[in-house]
N, C-alpha and C positions, 0 to 999 in steps of 0.2 A: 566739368565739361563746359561746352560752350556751344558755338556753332554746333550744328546738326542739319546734315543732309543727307539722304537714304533713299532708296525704294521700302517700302510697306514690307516686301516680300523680306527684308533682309531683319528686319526688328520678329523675336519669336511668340511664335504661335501658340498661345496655353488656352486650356479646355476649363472653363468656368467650373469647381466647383461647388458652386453655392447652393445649399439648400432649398430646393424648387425650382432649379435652373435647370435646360433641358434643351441640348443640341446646342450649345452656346460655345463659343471660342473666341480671346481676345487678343488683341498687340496692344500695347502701353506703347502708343508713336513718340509721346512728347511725355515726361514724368518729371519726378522731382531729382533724378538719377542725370537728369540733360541741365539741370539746374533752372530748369524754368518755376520762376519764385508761385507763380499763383494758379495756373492750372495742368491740367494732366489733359491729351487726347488719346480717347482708344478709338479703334478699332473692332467693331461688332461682326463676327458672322454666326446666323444663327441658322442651322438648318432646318429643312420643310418639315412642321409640326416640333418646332422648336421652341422656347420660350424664358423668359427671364423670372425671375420669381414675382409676385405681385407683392410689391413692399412703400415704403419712406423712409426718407431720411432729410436731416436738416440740410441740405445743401441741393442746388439746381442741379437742372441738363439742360446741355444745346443737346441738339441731336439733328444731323443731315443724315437723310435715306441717299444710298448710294446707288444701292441693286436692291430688285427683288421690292416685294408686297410685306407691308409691316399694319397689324394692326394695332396699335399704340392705346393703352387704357392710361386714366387718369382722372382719378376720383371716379365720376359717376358716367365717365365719357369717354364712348370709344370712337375710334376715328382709324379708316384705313388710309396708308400712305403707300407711295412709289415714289422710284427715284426723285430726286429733285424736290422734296418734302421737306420743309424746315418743322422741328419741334420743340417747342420748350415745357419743363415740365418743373414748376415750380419749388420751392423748397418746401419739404410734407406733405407736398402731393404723394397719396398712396398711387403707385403705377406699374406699366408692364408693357414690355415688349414681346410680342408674336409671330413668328412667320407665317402669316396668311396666305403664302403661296407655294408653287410645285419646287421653286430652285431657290438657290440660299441668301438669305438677306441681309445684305452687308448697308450697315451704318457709323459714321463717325458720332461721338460722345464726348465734350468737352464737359468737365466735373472741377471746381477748384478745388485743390486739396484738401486732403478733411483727416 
């Protein structure tokens, strides 16, 4: 592939099964499938009382809050965000995403392939 231009809404909707994961659903906007050589963006929505598993792994996140209240762990440090929130979350940072609010929390995730 090449070029790439879309709406969000046109790229498909799957429901995170990972272990510990909880009201999560993602879009892979940008992947290795678009030929983009070094990273991938998704798309996060996580619903109210929803969550990502608390984990690590050897490779970063960018992370922009879109919508909605996220409280973001990382290592020993929690921190709540709203829209317009930048986050980075190091490589082997143990961490987690939470929707700390009533309506659903959409964030973008850039990860380089791994």
């Amino acid at each position: 592939m090449g070029f790439k231009c879309l709406h969000n809404s046109k790229v498909k909707l799957e429901t995170m099964q990972e272990a510990g994961a909880k009201g999560i659903k993602i879009r892979w906007l940008i992947d290795k499938d678009d030929a983009a050589p070094n990273f991938a963006m998704r798309l996060f929505e996580i619903a109210p009382k929803g969550y990502s598993p608390l984990h690590s792994h050897s490779w970063e996140h960018e992370v922009y809050i879109l919508e909605g209240t996220c409280q973001v762990t990382c290592e020993a440090q929690r921190k709540k965000t709203t829209a317009g929130y930048v986050v980075f979350i190091p490589p082997n940072a143990e961490h987690q995403f939470k929707n700390a609010g009533e309506t659903v929390l959409k964030f973008l995730c850039v990860v380089p392939h791994h």
